[in-house]
C-alpha positions in Angstrom: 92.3 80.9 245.0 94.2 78.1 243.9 95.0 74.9 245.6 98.3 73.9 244.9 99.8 69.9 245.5 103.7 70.5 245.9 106.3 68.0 246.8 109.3 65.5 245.3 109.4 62.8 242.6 110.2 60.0 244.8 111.7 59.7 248.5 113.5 62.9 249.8 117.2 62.9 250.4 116.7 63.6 253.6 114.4 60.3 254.6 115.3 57.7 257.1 115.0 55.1 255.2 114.4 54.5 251.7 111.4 53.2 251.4 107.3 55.1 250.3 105.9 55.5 253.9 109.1 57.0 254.8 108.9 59.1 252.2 105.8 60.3 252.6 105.9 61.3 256.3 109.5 63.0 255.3 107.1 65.1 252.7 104.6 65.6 255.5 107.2 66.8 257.8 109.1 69.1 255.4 105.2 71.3 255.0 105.3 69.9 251.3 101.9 68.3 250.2 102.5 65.5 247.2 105.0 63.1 246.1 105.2 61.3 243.4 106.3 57.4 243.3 108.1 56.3 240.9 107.7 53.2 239.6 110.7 53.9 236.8 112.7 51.0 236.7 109.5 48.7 237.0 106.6 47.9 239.5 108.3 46.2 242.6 105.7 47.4 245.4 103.0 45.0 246.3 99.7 45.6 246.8 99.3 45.0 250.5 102.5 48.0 250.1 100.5 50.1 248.1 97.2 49.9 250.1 99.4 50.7 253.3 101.3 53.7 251.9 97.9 55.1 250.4 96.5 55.2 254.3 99.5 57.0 255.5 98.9 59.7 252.7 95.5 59.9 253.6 96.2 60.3 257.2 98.8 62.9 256.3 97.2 64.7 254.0 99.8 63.7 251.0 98.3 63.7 247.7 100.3 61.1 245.8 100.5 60.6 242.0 102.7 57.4 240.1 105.3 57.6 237.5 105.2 54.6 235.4 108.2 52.3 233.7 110.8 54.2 231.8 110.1 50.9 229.6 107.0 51.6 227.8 106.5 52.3 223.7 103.3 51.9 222.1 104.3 52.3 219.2 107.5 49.8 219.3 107.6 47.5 216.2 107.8 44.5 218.0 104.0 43.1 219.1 105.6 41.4 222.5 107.1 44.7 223.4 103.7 47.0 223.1 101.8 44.4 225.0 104.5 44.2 227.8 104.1 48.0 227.9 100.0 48.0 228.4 100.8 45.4 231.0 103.1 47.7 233.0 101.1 50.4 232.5 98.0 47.9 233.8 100.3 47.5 237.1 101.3 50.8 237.6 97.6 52.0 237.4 96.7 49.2 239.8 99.2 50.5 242.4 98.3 53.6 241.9 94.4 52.9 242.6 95.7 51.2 245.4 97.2 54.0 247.5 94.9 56.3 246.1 97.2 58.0 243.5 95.1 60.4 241.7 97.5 59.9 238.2 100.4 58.0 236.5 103.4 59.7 234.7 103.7 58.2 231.3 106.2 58.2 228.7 103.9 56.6 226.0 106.0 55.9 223.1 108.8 56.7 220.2 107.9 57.6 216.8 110.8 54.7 215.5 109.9 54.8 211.9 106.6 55.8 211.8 105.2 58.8 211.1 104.0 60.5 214.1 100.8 60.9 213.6 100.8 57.1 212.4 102.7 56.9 215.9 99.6 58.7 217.7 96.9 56.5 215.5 98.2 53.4 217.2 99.0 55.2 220.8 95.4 56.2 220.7 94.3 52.4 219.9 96.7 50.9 222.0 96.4 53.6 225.2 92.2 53.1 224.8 92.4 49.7 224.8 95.0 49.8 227.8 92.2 51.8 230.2 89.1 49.8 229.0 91.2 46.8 230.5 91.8 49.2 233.5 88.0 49.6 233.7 87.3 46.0 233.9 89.8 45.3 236.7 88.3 47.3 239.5 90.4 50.7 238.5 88.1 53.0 238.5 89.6 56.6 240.0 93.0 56.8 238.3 93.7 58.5 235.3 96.5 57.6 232.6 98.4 61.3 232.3 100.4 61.0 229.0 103.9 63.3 229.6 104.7 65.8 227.3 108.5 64.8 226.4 111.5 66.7 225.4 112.8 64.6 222.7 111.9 65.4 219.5 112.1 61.2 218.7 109.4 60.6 221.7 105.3 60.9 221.4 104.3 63.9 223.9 104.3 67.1 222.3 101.5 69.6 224.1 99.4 69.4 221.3 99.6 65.3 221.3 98.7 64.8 224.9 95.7 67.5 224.6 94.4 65.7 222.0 94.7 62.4 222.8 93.3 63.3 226.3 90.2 64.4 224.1 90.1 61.3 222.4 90.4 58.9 224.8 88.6 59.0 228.4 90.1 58.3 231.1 93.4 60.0 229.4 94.9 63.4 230.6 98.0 65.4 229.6 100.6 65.3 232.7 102.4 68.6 231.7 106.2 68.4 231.8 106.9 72.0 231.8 110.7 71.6 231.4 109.9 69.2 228.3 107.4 71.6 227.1 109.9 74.6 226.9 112.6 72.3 225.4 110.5 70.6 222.8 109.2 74.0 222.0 112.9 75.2 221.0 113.5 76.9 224.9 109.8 79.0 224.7 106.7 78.1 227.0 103.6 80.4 227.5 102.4 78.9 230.5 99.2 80.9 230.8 98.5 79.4 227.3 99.0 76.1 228.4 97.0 76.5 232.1 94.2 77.9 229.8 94.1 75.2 227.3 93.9 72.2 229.3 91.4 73.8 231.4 88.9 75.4 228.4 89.4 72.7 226.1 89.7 69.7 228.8 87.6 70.6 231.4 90.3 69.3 233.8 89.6 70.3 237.6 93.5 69.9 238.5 96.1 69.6 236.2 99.2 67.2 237.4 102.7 68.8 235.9 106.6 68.2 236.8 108.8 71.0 237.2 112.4 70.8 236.9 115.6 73.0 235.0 117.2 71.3 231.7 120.6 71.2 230.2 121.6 73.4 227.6 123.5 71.5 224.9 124.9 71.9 221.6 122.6 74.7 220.7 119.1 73.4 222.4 118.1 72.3 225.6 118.2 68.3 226.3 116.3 66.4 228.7 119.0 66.2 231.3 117.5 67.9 234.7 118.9 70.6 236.5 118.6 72.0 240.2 115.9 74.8 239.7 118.2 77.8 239.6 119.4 77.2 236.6 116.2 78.6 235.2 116.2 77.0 232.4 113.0 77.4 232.4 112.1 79.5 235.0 109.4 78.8 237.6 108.2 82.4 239.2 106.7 83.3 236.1 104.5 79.6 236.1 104.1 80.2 239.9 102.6 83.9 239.0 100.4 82.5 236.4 99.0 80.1 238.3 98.0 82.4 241.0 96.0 84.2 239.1 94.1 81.5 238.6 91.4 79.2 240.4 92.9 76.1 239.8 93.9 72.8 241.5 97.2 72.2 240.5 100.3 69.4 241.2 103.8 70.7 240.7 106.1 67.3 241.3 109.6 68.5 241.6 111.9 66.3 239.3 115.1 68.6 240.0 118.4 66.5 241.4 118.1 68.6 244.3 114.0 67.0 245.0 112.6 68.5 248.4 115.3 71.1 248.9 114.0 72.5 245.1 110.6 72.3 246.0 110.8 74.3 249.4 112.5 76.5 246.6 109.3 76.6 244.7 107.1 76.7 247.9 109.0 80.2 249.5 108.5 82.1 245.4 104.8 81.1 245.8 104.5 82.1 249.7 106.3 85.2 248.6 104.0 85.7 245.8 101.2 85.8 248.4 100.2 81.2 248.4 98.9 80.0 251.8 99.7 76.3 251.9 
C-alpha cells in the first residue's frame, strides 16, 4: 500500500493568520498531511521560526517540504548572480533542515544562451558544489529536489532532473507533473515516470506538485489552474500510484490550495486510499 503526503503549497486560505504554525495546524485540521513552505520571494523565516514550526509538524504529524527563491539560475552569465543563487539555495536548505523539511522545490536555472546541455554541465558543477557546502554546515537530512519546469527556456526537463539526481548526491528530481505534461507538448505517462525514478533512482518517496495549466496559443503555459480544469488530469496519477508501494508527496499548487487537495484526497478515498 502506498503512503501518500497530501496537503497545500503554502498557508491555506482558510488560516487564522498568515503565518507557518498557522498553517500547519489549519493542514492538520483540514485531515490533509503535508504543506509545503514557500520560501518564493526569498528566505524571511528565522531559524529560532523554523526550529519552532518543525516541532509543530512533528507534533501534528505534518510532513513539510520547502520551495526555494523564484530567484535562482545557475546558469546566469553574471558570476555575482550564480553565487547569490547557491547562497539562497544554502538558506533555504538550512530552513528546511531546521523544521525538518524532508526537500526543497527548485527552479535551478535558464538555458540564456547556452546550450542546454552546456546549461546542465555547469548546473551539475555549480548544484554539487552547492550541497557539499550544505554538507559542511551541519545539513545533513535535506535533499536539493530539482523541479521539472514547463518552459521550454528553463533547466528541468524529466530526463534533466533524473539525471542530474544520478550525478550528484544529495540531488533528487521534485516532479512537477503539470510542468511535465506541458513541457512534454500536453502528454504525461505517469506510470512511466513513478517507475523511472523509483528503478533508476532508488528513491523511497518521491516529492511532486500537482496543479491544472493554462491552455494558450496552441500549448499549455505555466499559468496554474484550479484542478478541474484537467489540464492534466489527476485520477489517472491517483490510480497509478495506487497500484503501487510507494511513499509519495502530492503538494497542491492549484489557486484554489486546500479546497483542491481535499479534491485530490475524496478521488483517492474513492479509489479505495485510507489516510
Amino acid at each position: 500500500m502506498p503512503k501518500i503526503y497530501l496537503g497545500p503549497a503554502g498557508i491555506p486560505h482558510s488560516a487564522k493568520k498568515r503565518n507557518t504554525i498557522e498553517g500547519i495546524k489549519t493542514v492538520h485540521e483540514l485531515g490533509l498531511n503535508a504543506m509545503e513552505v514557500e520560501f518564493v520571494q526569498g528566505v524571511r523565516m528565522s531559524e529560532s521560526a523554523a526550529e519552532e514550526a518543525g516541532q509543530v509538524a512533528k507534533e501534528l504529524g505534518v510532513r513539510l517540504s520547502v520551495h526555494a527563491p523564484y530567484f535562482i539560475n545557475l546558469c546566469s552569465e553574471e558570476r555575482e548572480k550564480v553565487e547569490a543563487s547557491k547562497q539562497r539555495i544554502l538558506d533555504s536548505a538550512d530552513r528546511a533542515e531546521r523544521m525538518g523539511a524532508d526537500t526543497i522545490a527548485i527552479h535551478i536555472a535558464f538555458y540564456g544562451k547556452m546550450e542546454p546541455e552546456e546549461c546542465y554541465q555547469q548546473v551539475r558543477a555549480e548544484l554539487g558544489e552547492t550541497v557539499d557546502k550544505a554538507r559542511e554546515m551541519g545539513i545533513k537530512n535535506v535533499k536539493f529536489g530539482v523541479e521539472t519546469m514547463a518552459k521550454e527556456t528553463a533547466l528541468g526537463t524529466i530526463d534533466e532532473v533524473i539525471s542530474l539526481a544520478k550525478e550528484v548526491k544529495g540531488v533528487i528530481p521534485y516532479i512537477d507533473w503539470a510542468h511535465t505534461f506541458a513541457r512534454q507538448g500536453g502528454k504525461i505517462d505517469y506510470g512511466e515516470i513513478i517507475d523511472r525514478v523509483v528503478k533508476e533512482l532508488g528513491l523511497h518517496h518521491i516529492n511532486s506538485h500537482f496543479e491544472s495549466l493554462v491552455f494558450k496559443n496552441g500549448k499549455y503555459v505555466d499559468e496554474h489552474l484550479p484542478i478541474d480544469a484537467n489540464a492534466p488530469p489527476f485520477e489517472p496519477l491517483a490510480r497509478e500510484i495506487l497500484k503501487r508501494d510507494i511513499s509519495i508527496s502530492l503538494i497542491c499548487e492549484s489557486p484554489e490550495l486546500e479546497r483542491d487537495a481535499l479534491k485530490m484526497k475524496k478521488i483517492l478515498e474513492d479509489l479505495g486510499y485510507k489516510f
